[in-house]
C-alpha positions as CSV (number, residue, x, y, z in Angstrom):
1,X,-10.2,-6.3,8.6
2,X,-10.2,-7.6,12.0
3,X,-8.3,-6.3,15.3
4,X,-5.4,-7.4,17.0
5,X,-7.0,-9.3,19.7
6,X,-4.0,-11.1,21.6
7,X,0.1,-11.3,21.3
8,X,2.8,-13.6,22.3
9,X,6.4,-11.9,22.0
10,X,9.6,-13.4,23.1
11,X,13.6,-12.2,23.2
12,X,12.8,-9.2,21.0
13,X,14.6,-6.4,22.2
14,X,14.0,-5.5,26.5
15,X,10.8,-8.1,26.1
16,X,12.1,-11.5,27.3
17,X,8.5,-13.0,27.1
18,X,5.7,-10.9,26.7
19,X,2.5,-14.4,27.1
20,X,-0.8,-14.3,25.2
21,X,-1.3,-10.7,26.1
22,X,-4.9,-8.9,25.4
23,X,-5.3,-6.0,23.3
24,X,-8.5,-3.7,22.9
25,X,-9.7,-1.1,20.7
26,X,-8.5,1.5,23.0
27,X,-4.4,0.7,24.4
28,X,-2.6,3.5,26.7
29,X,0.9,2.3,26.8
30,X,3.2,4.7,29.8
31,X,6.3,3.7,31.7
32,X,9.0,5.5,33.0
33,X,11.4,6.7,30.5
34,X,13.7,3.5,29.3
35,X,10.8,1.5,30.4
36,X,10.3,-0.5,27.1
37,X,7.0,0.8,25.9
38,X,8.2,2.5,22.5
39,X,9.6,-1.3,22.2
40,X,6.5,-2.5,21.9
41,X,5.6,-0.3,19.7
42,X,8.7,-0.7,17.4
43,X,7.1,-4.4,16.8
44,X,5.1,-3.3,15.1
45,X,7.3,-1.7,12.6
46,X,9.4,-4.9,12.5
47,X,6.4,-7.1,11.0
48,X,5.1,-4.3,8.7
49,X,8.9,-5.0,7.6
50,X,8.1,-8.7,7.2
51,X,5.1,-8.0,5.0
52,X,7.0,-5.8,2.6
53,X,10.0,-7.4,2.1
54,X,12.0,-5.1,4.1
55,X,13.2,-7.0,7.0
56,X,16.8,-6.5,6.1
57,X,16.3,-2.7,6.5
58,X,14.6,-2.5,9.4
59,X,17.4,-4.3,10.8
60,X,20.4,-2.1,9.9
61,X,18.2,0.7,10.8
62,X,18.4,-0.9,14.5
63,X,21.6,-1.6,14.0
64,X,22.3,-5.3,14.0
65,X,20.3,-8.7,14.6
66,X,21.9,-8.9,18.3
67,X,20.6,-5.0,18.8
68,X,17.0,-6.8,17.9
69,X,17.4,-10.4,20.7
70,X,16.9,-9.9,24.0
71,X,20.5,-9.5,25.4
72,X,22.3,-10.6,22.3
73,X,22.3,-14.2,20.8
74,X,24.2,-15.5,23.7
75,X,21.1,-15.3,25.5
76,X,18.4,-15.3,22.7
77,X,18.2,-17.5,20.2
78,X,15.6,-16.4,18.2
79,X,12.6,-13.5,18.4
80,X,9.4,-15.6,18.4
81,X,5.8,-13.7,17.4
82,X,1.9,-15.1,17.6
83,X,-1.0,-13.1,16.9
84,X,-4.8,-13.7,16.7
85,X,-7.3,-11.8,14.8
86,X,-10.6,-13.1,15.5
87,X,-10.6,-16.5,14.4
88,X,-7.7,-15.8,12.8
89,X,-4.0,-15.9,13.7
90,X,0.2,-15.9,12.7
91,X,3.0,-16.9,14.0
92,X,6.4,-17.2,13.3
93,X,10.3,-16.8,14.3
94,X,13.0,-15.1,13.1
95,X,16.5,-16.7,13.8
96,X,20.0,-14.4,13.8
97,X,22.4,-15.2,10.9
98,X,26.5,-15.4,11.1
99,X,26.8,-11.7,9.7
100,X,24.4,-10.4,12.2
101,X,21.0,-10.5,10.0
102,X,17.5,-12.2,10.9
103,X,16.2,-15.1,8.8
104,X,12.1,-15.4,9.1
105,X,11.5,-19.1,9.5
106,X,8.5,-21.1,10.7
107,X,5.4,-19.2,9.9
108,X,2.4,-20.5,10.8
109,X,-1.3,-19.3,10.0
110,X,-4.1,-20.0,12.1
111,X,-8.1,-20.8,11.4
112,X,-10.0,-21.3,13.7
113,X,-12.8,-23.3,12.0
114,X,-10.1,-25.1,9.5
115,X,-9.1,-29.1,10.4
116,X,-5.4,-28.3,11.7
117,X,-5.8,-24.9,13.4
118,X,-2.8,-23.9,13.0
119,X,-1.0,-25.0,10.1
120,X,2.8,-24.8,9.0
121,X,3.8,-22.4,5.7
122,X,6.5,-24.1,3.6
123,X,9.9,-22.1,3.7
124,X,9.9,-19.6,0.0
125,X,13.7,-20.6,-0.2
126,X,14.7,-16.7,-0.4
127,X,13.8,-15.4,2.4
128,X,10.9,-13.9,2.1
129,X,7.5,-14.1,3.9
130,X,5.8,-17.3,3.3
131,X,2.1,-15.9,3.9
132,X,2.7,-13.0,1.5
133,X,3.8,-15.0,-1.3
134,X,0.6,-17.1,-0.8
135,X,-1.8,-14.0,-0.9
136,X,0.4,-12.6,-4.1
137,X,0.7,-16.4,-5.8
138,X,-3.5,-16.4,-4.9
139,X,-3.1,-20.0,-4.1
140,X,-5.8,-22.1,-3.0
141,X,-5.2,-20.8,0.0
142,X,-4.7,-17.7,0.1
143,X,-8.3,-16.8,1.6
144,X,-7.1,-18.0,5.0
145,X,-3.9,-16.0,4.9
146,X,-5.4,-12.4,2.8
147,X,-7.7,-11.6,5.7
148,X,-4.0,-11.0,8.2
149,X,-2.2,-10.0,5.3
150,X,-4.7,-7.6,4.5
151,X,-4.9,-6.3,8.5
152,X,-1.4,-6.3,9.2
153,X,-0.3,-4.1,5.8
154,X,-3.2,-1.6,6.3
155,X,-1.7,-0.4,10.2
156,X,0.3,2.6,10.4
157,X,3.1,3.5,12.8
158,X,2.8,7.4,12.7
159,X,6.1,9.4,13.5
160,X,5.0,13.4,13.4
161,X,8.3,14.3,15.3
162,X,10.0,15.5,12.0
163,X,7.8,19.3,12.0
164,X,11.0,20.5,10.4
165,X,11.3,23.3,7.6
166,X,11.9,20.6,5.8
167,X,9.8,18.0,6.7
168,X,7.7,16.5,4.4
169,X,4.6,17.6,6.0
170,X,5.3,21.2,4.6
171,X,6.5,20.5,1.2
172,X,4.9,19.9,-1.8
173,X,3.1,16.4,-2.8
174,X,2.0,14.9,-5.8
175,X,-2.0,15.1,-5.6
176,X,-2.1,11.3,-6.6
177,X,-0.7,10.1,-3.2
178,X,-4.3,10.5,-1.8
179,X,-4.9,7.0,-0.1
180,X,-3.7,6.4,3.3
181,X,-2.2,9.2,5.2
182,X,2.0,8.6,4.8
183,X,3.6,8.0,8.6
184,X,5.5,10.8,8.5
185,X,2.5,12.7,6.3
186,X,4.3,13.6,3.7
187,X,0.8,13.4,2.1
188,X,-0.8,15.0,3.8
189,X,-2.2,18.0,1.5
190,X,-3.4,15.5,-1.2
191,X,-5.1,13.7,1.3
192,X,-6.6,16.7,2.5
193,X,-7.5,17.6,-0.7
194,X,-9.4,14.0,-1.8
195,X,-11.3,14.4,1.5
196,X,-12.2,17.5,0.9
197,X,-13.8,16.5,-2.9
198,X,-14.9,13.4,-2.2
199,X,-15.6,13.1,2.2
200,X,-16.7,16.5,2.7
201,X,-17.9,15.7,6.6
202,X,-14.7,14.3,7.3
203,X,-12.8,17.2,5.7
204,X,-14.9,19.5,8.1
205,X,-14.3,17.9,10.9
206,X,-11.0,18.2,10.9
207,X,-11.1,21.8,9.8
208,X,-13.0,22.0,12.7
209,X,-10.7,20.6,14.9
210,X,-8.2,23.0,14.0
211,X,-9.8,26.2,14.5
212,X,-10.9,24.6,17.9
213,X,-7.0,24.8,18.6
214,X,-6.1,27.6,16.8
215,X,-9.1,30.2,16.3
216,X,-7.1,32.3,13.6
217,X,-7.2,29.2,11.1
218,X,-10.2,29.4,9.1
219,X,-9.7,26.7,6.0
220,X,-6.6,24.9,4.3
221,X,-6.8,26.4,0.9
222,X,-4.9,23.6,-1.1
223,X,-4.2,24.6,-4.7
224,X,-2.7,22.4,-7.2
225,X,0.3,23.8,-9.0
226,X,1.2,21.8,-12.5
227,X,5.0,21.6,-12.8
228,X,8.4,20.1,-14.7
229,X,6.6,21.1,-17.8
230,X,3.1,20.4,-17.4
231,X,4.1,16.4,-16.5
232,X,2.9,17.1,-12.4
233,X,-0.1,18.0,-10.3
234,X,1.6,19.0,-6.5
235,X,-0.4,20.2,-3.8
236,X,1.0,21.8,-0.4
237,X,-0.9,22.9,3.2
238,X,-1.4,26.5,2.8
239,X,-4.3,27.9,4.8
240,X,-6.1,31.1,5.6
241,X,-6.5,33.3,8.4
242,X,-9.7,34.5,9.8
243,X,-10.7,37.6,7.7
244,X,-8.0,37.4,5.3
245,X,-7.6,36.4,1.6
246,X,-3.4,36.1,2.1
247,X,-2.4,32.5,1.5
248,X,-0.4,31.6,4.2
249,X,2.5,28.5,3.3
250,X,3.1,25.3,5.9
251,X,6.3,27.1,7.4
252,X,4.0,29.6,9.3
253,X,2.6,26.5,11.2
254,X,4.3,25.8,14.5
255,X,5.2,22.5,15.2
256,X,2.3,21.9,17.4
257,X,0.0,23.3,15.5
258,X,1.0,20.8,12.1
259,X,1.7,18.0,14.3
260,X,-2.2,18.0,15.7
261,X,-3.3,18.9,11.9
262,X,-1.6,15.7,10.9
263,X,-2.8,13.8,13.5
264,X,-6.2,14.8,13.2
265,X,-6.2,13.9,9.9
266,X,-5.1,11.0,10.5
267,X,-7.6,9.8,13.2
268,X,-10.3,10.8,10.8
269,X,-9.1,9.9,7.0
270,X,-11.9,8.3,5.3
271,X,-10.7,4.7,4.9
272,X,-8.3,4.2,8.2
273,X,-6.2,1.4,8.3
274,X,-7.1,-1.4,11.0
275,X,-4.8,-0.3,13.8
276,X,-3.2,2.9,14.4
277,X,0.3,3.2,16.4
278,X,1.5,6.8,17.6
279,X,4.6,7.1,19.9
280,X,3.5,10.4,22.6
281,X,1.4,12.2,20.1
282,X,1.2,15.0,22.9
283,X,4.6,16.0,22.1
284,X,4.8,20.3,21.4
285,X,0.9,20.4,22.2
286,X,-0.9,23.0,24.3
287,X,-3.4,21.5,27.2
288,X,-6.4,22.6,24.9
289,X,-4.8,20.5,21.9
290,X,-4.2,17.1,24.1
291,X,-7.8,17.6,25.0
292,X,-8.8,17.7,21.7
293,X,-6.8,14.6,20.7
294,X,-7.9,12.7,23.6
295,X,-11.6,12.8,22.0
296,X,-10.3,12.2,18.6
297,X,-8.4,8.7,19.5
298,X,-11.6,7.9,21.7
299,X,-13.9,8.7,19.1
300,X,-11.6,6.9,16.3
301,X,-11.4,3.8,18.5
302,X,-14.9,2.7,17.3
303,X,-13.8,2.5,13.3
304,X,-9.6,1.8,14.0
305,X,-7.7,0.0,16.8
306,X,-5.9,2.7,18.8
307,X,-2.5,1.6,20.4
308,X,-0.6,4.6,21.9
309,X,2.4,5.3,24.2
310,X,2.6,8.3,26.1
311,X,3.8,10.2,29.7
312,X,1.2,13.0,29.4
313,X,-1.1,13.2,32.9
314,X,-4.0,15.0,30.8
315,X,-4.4,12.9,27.9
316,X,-4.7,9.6,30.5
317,X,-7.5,11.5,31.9
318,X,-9.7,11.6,29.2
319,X,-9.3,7.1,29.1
320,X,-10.5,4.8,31.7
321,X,-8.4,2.6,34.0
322,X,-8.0,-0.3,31.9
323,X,-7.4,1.4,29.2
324,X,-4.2,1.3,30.5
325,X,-0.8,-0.4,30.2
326,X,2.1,0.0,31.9
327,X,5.5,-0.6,30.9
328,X,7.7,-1.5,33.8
329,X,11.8,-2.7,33.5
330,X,12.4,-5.0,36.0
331,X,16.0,-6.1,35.8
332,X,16.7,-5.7,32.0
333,X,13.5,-7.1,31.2
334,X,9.9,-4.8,30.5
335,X,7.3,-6.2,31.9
336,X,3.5,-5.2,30.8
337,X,0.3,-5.2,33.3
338,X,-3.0,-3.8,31.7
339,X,-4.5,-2.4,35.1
340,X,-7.9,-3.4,36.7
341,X,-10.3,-0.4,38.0
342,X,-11.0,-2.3,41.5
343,X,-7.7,-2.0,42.3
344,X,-7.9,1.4,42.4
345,X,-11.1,2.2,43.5
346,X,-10.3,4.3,46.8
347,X,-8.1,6.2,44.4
348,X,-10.1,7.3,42.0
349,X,-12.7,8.5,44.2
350,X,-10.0,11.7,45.2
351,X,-7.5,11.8,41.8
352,X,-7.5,11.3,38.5
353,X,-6.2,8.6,36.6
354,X,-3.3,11.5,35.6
355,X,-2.8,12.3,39.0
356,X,-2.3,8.6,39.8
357,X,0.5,8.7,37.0
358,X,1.7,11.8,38.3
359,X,2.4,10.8,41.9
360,X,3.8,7.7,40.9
361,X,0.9,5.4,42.2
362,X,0.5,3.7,39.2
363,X,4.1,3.1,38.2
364,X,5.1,1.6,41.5
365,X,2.0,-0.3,41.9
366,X,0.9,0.8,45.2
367,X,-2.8,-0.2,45.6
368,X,-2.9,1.2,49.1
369,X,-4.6,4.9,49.7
């Protein structure tokens, strides 16, 4: 599966026109709060939508199609997308509807070695993705579009805000759901528990992990429990203390504690999917645990394409200069500008790339010491 390399995004939301914009393995999205950066992100989530059928729900889950366009339809007449993967690429548009819905219409996929490089998919007549049905149909086609088919389904958009009693994260699972990590890891414990059978390092590591943060936690003891007669195999995330044999259940977690479990588990599952999203995945952790997932996404970054947003000085310490993003709303619109390391030379020599954040350097875009 290949990267996200570069995006073009127009009228969606705050982003009037967003041109041919670069992404790397490694992508620190901040902004002032409001900015537009978690817009971004929600993009994201809008074409996973498009890839499983499900654009109607992401929709009224935003509200309406004018919620979606960039200042209502008055303004916008359509969201328009283009993305390259290599040698590889899609494109399309989705159009508001009378009753406040979003059509997709004019997909496109791109090769870059084919005789048209880009090259028009026929409308499926209900609605549905074009590309998709050419992977599922496995035309004679569908090796150009199963490569960003493939890509585009595998990313995850993690949400680990939800550290509620109640929250998936501390319930029980069935011990089949052991693939990719859930995004709001309601899987979690079967996951844990396939790693631990099958990729023992990678279980340790993040066992590791964990009693770096927490130096009671000694191991996650994971016992299935057959239930409703015999007919289900559930697993939840107990765990042990140091020196004791007492199973301790998920709710004796705190929410900074599961929240760094469940992203360290995801930033080191076995198979990871080919981007990973995560909307301030500092949120409820102590200095020692933002630490700790700074090397994580770094380290990850090499194996999964890393694409976070956050306003935490300390974790932007840990990433280079352009590594950076920043979100900026100009007017009603958010404007992005991946920063350059020159241009903050005489800076860097006396603060950190956090303290630049901090004292607002970077936001207002004051080059001048």
């Amino acid at each position: 599966m290949g990267k996200l390399d570069r995006i073009t995004l127009r009228g969606y939301r705050s982003i009037r026109s967003l041109e041919n914009f670069e992404l790397r393995d490694v992508n620190v999205f901040v902004g002032a709060n409001g900015a537009g950066k978690s817009n971004f992100l929600s993009f994201f989530s809008l074409l996973r939508s498009v890839m499983s059928g499900t654009l109607e729900s992401f929709v009224n889950r935003h509200g309406t199609s004018d919620d979606l366009l960039y200042n209502g339809p008055q303004v916008t007449d359509c969201i328009f997308a283009q993305m390259h993967f290599g040698i590889r690429g899609y494109r399309f548009q989705l159009i508001p509807t009378a009753n406040q819905k979003l059509v997709l219409t004019d997909e496109a996929r791109y090769y870059q070695r084919a005789q048209h490089d880009w090259w028009s998919l026929p409308p499926t007549g209900d609605g549905s993705s074009a590309l998709v049905q050419e992977v599922r149909l496995r035309s004679k086609d569908s090796k150009y579009s199963k490569p960003v088919y493939e890509t585009i389904n595998s990313w995850r958009i993690y949400h680990f805000h939800d550290t509620s009693i109640t929250a998936g994260m501390r319930r029980y699972a069935i011990v089949e759901d052991k693939e990719l990590l859930r995004e709001n890891a309601s899987n979690i414990a079967p996951l844990l528990l396939h790693m631990r059978t099958s990729n023992r390092e990678q279980y340790e590591s993040v066992v590791r992990y964990v009693q770096a943060l927490m130096p009671a936690f000694e191991d996650f003891i994971l016992s299935p429990q057959t239930v409703r007669n015999g007919e289900q195999c559930v697993v939840r995330l107990d765990w042990r203390q140091r020196g004791s044999d007492y199973p301790m259940p998920p709710y004796t977690l705190s929410d900074g504690t599961i929240r760094f479990i469940c992203l360290a588990t995801a930033l080191l599952q076995p198979e990871p999917p080919s981007a990973l999203i995560v909307d301030e995945p500092e949120l409820g952790l102590h200095p020692e645990g933002i630490n700790l997932l700074a090397e994580l996404l770094k380290s990850s970054s090499s194996q999964t394409q890393v694409i976070v947003a956050t306003q935490s000085p300390l974790l932007l310490n840990h990433f280079s200069l352009e590594d950076v993003v920043v979100a900026r709303w100009h007017e009603g619109v958010t404007e992005f500008e991946r920063l350059n390391e020159e241009d903050y030379r005489q800076w860097l020599d006396d603060f950190s790339l956090g303290d630049l954040w901090a004292r607002n350097v970077i936001d207002l875009g004051n080059t001048t010491p």
